[in-house]
Backbone bond lengths (Angstrom), bond angles and torsions (degrees), N, CA, C in turn:
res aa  C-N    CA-C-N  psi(-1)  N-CA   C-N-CA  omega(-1)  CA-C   N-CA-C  phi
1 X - - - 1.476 - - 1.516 108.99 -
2 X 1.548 125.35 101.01 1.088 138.34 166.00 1.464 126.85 -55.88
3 X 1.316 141.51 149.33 1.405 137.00 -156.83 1.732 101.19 -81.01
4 X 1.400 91.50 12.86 1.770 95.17 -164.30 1.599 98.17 -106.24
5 X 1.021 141.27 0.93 1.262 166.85 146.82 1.602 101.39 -26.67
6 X 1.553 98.77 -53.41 1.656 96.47 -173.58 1.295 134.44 -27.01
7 X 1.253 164.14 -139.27 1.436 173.26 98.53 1.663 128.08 -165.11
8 X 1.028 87.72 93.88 1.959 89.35 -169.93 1.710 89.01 -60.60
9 X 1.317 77.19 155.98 1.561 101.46 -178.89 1.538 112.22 -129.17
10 X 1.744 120.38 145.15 1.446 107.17 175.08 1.322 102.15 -91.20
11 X 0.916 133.31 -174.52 1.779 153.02 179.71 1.489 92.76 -90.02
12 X 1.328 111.32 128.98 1.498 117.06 172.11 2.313 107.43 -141.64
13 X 1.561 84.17 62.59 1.641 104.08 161.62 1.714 116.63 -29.83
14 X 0.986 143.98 -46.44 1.226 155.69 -125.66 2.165 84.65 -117.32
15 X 1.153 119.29 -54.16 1.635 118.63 -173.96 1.687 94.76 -52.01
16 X 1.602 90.74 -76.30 1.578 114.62 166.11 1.882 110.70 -0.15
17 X 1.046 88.09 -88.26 1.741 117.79 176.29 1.043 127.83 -31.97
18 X 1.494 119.05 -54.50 1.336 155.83 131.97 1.710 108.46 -15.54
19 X 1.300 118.13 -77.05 1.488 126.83 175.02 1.583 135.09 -35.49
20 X 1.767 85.59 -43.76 1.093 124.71 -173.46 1.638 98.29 -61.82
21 X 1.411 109.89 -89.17 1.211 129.88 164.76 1.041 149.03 12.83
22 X 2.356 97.25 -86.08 1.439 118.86 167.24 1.527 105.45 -105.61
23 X 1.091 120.37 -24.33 1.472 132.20 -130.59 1.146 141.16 57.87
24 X 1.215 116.55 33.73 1.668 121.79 160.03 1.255 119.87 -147.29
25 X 1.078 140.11 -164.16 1.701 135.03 -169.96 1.262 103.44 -176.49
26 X 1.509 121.23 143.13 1.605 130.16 -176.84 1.407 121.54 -150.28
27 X 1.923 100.97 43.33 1.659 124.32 -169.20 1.617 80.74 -62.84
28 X 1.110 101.77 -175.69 1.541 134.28 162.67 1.474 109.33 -99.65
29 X 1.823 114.40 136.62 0.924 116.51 -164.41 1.458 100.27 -94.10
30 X 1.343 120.85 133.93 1.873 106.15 -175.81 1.224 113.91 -91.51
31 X 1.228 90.91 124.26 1.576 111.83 -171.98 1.379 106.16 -86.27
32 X 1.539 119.87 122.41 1.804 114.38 156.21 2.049 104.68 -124.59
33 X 0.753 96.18 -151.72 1.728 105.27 -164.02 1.320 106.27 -72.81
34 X 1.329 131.55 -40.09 1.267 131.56 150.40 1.671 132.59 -20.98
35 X 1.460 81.05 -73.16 1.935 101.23 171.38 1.303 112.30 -64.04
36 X 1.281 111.85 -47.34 1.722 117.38 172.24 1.786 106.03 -41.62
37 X 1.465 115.28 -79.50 1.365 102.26 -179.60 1.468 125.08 -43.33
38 X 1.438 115.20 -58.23 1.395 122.73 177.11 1.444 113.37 -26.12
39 X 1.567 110.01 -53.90 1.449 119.19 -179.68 1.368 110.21 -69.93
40 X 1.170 120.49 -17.96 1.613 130.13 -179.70 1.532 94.36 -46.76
41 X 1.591 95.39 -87.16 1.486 144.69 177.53 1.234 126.51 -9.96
42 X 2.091 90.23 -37.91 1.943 100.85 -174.52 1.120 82.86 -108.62
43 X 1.112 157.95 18.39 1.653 141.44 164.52 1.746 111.30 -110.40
44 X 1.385 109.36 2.80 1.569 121.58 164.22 2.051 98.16 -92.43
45 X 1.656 97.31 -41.41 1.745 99.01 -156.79 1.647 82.28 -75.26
46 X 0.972 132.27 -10.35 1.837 121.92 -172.81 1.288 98.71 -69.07
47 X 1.393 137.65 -28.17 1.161 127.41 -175.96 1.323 127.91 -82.64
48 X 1.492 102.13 -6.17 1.897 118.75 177.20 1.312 126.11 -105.87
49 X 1.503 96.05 5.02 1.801 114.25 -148.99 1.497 88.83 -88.23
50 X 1.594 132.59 122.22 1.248 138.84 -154.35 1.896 104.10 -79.09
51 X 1.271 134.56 145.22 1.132 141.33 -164.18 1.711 109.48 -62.10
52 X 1.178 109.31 126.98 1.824 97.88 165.78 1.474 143.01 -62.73
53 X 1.729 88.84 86.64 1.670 82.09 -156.80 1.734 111.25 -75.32
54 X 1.177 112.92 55.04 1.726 109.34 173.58 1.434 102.47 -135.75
55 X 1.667 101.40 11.66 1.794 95.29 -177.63 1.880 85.66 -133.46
56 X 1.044 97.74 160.09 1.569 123.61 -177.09 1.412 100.51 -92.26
57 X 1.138 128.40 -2.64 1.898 107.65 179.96 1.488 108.26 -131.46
58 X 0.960 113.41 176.59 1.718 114.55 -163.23 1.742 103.88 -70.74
59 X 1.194 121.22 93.69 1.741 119.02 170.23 1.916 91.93 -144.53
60 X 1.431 81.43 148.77 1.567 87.44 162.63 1.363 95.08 -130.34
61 X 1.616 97.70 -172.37 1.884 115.40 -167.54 1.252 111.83 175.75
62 X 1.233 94.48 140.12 1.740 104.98 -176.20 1.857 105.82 -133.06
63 X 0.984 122.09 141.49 1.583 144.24 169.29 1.237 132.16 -72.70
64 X 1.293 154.58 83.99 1.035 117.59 171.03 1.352 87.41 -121.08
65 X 2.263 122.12 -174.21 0.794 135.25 -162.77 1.114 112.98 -144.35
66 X 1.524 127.79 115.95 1.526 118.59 -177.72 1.761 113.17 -128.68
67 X 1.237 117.76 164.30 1.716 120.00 -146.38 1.605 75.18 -119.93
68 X 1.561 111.31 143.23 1.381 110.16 151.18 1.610 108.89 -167.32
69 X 1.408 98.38 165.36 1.431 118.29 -157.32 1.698 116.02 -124.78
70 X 1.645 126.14 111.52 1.662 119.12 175.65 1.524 99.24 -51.75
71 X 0.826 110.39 150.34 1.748 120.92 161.39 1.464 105.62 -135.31
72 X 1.241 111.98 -170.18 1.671 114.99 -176.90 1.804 97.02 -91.35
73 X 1.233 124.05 122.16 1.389 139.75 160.57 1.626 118.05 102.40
74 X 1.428 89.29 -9.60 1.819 106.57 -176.59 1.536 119.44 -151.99
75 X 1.484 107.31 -141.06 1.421 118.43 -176.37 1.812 106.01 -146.88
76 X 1.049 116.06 147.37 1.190 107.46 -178.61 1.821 90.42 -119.94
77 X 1.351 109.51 132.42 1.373 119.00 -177.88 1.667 128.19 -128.10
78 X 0.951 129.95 98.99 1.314 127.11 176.42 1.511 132.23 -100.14
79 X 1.513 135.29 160.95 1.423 121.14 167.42 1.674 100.05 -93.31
80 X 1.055 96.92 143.92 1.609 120.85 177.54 1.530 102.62 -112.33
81 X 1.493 108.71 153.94 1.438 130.70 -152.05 1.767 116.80 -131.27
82 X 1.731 89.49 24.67 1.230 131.40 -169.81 1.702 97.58 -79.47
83 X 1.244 120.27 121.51 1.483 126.65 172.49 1.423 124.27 -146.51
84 X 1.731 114.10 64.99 0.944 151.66 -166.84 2.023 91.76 -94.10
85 X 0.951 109.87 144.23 1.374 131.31 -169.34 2.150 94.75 -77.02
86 X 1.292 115.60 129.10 1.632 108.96 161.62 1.573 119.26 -71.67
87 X 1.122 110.62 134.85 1.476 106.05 172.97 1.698 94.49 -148.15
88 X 1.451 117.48 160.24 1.092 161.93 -98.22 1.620 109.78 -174.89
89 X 1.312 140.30 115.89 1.373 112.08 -178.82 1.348 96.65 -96.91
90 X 1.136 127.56 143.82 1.564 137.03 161.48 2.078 113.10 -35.24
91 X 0.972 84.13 -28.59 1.945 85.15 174.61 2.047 97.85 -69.38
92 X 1.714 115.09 -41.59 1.521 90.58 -177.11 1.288 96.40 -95.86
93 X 0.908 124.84 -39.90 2.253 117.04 -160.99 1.838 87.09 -93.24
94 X 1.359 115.83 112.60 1.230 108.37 172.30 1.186 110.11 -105.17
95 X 1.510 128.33 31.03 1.415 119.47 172.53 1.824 99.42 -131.20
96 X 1.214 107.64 -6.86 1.953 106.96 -173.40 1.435 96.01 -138.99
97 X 1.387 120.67 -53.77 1.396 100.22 151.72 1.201 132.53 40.69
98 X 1.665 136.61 105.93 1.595 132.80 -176.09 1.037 99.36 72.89
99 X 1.159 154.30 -28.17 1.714 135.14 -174.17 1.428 120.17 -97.75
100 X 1.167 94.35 141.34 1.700 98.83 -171.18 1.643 106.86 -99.65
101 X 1.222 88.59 139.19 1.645 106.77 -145.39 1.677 91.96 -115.38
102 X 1.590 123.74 132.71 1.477 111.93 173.40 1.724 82.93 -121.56
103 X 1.479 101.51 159.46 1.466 145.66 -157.23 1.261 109.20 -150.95
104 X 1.533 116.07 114.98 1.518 124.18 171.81 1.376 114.47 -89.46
105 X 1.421 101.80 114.36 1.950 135.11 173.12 1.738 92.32 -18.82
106 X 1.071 108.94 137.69 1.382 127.72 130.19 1.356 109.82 -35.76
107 X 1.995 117.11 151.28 1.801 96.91 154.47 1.729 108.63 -67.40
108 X 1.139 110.31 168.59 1.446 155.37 160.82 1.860 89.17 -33.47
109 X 1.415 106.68 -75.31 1.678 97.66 -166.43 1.658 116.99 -64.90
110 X 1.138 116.37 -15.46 1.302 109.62 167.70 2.129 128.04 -113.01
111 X 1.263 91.85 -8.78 1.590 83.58 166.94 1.585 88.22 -73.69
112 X 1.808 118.61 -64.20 1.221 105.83 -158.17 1.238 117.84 -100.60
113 X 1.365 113.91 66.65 1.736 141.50 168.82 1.611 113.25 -79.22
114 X 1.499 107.99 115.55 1.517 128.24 -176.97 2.236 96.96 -21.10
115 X 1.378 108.14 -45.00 1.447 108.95 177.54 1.350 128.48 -84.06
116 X 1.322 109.14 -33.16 1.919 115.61 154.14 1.581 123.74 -42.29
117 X 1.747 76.45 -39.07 2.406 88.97 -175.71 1.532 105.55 -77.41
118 X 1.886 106.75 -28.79 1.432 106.50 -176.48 1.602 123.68 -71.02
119 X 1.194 93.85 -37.07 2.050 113.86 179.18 1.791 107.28 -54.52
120 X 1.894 99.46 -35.06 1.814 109.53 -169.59 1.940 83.27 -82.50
121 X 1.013 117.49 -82.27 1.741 125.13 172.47 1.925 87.07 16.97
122 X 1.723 86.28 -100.94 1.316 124.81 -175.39 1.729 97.47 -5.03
123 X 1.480 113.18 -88.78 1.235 117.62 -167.38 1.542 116.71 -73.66
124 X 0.995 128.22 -20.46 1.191 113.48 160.22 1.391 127.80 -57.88
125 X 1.101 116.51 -35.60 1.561 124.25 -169.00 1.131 108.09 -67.87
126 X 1.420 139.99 -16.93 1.755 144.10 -148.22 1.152 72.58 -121.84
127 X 1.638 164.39 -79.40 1.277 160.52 -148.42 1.522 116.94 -17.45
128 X 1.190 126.27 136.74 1.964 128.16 -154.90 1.881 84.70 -91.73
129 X 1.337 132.28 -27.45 0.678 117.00 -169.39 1.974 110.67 -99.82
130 X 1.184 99.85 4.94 1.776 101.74 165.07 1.471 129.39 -108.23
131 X 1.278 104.19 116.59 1.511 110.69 160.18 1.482 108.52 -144.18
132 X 0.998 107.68 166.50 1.964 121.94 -156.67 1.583 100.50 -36.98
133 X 1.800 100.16 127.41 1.592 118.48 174.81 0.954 112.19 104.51
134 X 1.895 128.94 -38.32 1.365 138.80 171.22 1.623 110.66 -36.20
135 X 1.212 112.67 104.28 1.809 139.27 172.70 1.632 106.12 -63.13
136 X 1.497 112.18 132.07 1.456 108.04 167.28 1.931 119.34 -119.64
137 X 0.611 141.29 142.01 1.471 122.44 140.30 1.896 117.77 -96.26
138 X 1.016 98.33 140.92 1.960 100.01 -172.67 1.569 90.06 -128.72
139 X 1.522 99.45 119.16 1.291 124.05 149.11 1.441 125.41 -60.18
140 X 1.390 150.01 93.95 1.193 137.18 -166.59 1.707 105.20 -131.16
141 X 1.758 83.13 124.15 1.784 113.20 -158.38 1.561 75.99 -120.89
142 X 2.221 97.56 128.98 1.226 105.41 119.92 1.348 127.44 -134.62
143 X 1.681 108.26 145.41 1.365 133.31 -123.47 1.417 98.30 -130.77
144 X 1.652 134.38 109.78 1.415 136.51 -176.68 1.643 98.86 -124.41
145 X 1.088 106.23 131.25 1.976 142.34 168.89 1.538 95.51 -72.94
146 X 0.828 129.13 160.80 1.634 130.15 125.37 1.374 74.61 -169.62
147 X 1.899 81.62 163.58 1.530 122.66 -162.42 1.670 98.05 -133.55
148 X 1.101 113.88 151.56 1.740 125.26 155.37 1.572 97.21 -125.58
149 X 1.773 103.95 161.06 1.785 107.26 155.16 1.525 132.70 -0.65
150 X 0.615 140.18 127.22 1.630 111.82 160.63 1.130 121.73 62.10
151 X 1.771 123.57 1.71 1.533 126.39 172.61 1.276 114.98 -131.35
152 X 1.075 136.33 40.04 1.769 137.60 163.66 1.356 107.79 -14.87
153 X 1.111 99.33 137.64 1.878 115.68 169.27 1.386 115.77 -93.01
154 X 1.397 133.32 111.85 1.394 143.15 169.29 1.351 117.76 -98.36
155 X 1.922 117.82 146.81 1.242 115.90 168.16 1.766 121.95 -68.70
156 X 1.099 105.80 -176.91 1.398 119.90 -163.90 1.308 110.72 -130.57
157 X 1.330 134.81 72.27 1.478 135.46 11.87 1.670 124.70 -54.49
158 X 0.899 113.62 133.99 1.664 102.30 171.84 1.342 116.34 -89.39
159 X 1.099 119.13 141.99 1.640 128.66 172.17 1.459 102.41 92.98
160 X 1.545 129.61 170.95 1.127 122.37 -177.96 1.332 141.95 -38.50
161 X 1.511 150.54 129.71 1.813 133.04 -167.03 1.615 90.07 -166.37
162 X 1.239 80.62 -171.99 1.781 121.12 -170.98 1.508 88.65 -107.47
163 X 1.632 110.86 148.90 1.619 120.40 154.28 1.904 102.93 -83.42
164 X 1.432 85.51 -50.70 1.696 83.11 -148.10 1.460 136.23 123.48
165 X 1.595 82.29 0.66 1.899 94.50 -173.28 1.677 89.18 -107.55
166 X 1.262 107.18 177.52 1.316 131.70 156.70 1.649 126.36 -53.79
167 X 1.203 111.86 -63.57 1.340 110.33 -161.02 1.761 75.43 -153.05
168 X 1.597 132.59 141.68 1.170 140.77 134.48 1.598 151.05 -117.33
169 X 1.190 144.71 106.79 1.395 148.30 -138.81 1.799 88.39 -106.63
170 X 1.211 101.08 147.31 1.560 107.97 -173.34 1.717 104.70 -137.74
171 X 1.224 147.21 137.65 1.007 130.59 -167.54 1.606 115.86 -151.96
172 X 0.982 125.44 103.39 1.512 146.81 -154.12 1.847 85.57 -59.67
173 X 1.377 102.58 126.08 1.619 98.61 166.81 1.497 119.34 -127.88
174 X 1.333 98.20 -15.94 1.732 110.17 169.88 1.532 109.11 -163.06
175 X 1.412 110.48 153.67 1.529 107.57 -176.03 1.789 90.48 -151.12
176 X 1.156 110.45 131.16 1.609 108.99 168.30 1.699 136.21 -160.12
177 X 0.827 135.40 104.79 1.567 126.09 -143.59 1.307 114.91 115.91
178 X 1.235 123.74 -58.75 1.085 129.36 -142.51 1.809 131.12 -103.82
179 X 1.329 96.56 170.14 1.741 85.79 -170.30 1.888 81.74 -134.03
180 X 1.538 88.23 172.70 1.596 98.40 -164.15 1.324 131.68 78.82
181 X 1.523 133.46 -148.89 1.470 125.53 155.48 1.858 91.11 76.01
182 X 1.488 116.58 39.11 1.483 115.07 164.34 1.264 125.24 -93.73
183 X 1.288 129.75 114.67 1.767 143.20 174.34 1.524 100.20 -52.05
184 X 1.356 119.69 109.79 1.601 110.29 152.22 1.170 113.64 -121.43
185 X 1.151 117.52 160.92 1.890 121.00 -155.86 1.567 82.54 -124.23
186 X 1.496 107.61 167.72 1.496 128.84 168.94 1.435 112.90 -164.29
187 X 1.344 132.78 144.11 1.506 142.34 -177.02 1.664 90.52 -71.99
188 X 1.396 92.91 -173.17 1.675 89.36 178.00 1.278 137.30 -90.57
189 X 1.613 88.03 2.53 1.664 121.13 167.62 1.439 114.55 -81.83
190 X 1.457 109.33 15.99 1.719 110.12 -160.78 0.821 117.52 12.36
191 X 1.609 126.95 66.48 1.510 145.72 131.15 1.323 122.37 -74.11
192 X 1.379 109.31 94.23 1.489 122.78 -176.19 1.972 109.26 -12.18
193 X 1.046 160.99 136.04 1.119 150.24 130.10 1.340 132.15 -94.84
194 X 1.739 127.20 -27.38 1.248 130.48 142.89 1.477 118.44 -134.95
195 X 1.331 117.34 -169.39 1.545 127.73 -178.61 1.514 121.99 -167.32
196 X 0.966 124.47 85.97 1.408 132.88 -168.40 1.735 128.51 -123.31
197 X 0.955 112.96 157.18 1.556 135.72 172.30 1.357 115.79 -91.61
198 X 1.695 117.90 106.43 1.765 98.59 170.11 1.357 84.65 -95.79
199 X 1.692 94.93 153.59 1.465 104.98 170.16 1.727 106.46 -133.11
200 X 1.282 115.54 -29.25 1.373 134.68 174.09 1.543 145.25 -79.69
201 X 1.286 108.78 97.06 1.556 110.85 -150.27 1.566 106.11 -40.00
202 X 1.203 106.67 153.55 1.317 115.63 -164.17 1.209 121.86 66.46
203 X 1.268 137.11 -21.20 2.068 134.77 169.67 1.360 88.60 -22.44
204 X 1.527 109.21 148.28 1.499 87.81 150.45 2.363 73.57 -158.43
205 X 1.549 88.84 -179.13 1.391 93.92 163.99 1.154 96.06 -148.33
206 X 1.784 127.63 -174.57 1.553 130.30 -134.64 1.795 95.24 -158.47
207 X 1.056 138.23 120.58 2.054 125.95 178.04 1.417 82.73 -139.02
208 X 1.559 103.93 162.70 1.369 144.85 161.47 1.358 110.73 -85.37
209 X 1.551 154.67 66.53 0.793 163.35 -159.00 1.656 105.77 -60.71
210 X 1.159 116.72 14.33 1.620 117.32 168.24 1.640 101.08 -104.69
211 X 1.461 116.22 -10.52 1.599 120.60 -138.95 1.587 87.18 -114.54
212 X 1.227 133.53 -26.00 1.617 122.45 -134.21 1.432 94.86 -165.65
213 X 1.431 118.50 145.42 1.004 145.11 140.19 1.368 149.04 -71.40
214 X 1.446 144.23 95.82 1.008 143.81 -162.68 1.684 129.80 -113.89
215 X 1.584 121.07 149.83 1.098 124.50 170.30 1.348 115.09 -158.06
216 X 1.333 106.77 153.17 1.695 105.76 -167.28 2.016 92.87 -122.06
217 X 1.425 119.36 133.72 1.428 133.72 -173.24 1.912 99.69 -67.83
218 X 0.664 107.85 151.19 1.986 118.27 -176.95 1.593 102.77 -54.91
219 X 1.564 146.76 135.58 0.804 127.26 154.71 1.179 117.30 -80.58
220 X 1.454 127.53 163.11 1.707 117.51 -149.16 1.962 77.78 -156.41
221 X 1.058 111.13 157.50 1.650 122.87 159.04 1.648 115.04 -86.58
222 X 1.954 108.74 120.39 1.385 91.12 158.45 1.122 147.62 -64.05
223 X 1.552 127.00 176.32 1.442 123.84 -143.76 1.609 94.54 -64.86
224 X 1.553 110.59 137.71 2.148 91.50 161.62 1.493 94.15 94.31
225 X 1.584 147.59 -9.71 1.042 147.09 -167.34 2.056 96.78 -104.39
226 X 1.311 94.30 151.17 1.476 95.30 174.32 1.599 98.05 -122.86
227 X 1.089 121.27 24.68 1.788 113.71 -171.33 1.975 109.92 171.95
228 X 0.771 102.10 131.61 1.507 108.33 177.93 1.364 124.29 -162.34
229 X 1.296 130.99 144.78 1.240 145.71 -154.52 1.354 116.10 -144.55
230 X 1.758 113.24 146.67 1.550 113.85 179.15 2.002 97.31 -151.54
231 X 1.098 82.63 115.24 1.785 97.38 -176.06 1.741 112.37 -92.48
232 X 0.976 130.19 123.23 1.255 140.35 166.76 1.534 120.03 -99.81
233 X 1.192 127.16 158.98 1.623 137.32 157.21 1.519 105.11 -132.15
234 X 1.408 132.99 117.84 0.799 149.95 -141.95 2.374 90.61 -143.74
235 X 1.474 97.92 146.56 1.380 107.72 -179.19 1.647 96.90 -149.89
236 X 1.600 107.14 116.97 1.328 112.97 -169.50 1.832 82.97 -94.00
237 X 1.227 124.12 145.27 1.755 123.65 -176.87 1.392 105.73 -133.40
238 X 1.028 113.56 119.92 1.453 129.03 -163.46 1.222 110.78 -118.85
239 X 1.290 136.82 97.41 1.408 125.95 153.11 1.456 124.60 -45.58
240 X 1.409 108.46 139.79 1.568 128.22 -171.19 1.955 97.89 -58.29
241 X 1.222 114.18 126.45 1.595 125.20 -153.84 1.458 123.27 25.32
242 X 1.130 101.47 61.13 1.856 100.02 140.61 1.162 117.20 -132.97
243 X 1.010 104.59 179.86 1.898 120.46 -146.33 1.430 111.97 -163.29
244 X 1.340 108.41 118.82 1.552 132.45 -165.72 1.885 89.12 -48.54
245 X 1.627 99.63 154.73 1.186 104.03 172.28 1.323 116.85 -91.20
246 X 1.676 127.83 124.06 1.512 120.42 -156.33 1.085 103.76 -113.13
């Protein structure tokens, strides 16, 4: 961990608040020139990102893993060289579930790009469960849909579920072709609480995955389209020992 790790962070009360609250959050992620490229960067690497071979429909995905630390005024963030298999317990993914799944890294310059570390920074710092010393590990998935005619892309579980992580940030990095691909949230009473469209690189929103329920609608191609795609960056955030409830 290099002294370059650093990243001041501003105070963002309102995510925080939000978490607290409902359990989820849908600030705007602040974008400066940093984040701008970064987001460039993974919407060129979406096109190399190797297919998911543990799901039956057209998605790919890639892994990487980064270590980070609250400090006083910021976040200290690094890439880790950690290549531990993903798994899933069969209680949330009830169709892949229990299997340990490997995922080929991003390169090096763009998982751990000065704006990749800033996007993890960012949301960690507003987290109910960080204040100075609080340990993370961040899962960082990027995650491409595409659809043809007659072949919609679905998640894995389909229809409403649990991940299994702690806290997860999801972040729209390209969308094109396509229709569908809608976020709806629910309490744990699956009482609808929102329903939305990202369409704007970088959108992203933020849940407590103990708090909320989630599902994302099939992406499908619009009418007259022969191909369509919807790219995500996603950060599973893990506090240093905890452990999904099994």
């Amino acid at each position: 961990m290099g002294q370059d790790s650093f990243l001041p962070v501003a105070t963002n009360a309102k995510s925080r608040s939000d978490l607290v609250e409902r359990g989820f959050s849908r600030q705007p992620l602040r974008v400066d020139v940093d984040i701008a490229r970064s987001l460039e960067a993974l919407s060129h690497a979406a096109w190399s990102v190797p297919k998911d071979k543990y799901y039956e429909g057209d998605r790919y995905r890639s892994l990487n893993r980064v270590r980070a630390e609250i400090v006083e005024g910021g976040v200290k963030v690094w890439l880790s060289e950690e290549s531990t298999p993903y798994v899933q317990l069969k209680k949330y993914n009830t169709t892949i579930g229990g299997q340990p799944r490997e995922y080929a890294p991003l390169p090096t310059a763009i998982a751990g790009s000065i704006g990749v570390r800033k996007m993890i920074a960012h949301h960690l710092h507003y987290l109910p469960l960080s204040t100075v010393g609080t340990k993370y590990l961040v899962n960082v998935h990027l995650i491409r849909f595409t659809a043809a005619p007659g072949r919609p892309c679905d998640t894995s579980p389909p229809g409403l579920h649990k991940d299994g992580e702690k806290y997860i940030a999801t972040h729209l990095v390209g969308r094109c072709g396509a229709q569908g691909g809608e976020v709806v949230i629910t309490d744990n009473d699956k009482q609808e609480m929102d329903r939305f469209t990202m369409r704007e690189s970088g959108e992203c929103y933020v849940f407590d995955d103990d708090r909320i329920w989630h599902m994302l609608t099939p992406v499908a191609v619009l009418e007259g389209n022969q191909y369509a795609y919807r790219d995500t960056l996603a950060f599973d955030m893990l506090p240093e020992g905890w452990e999904p409830v099994k």
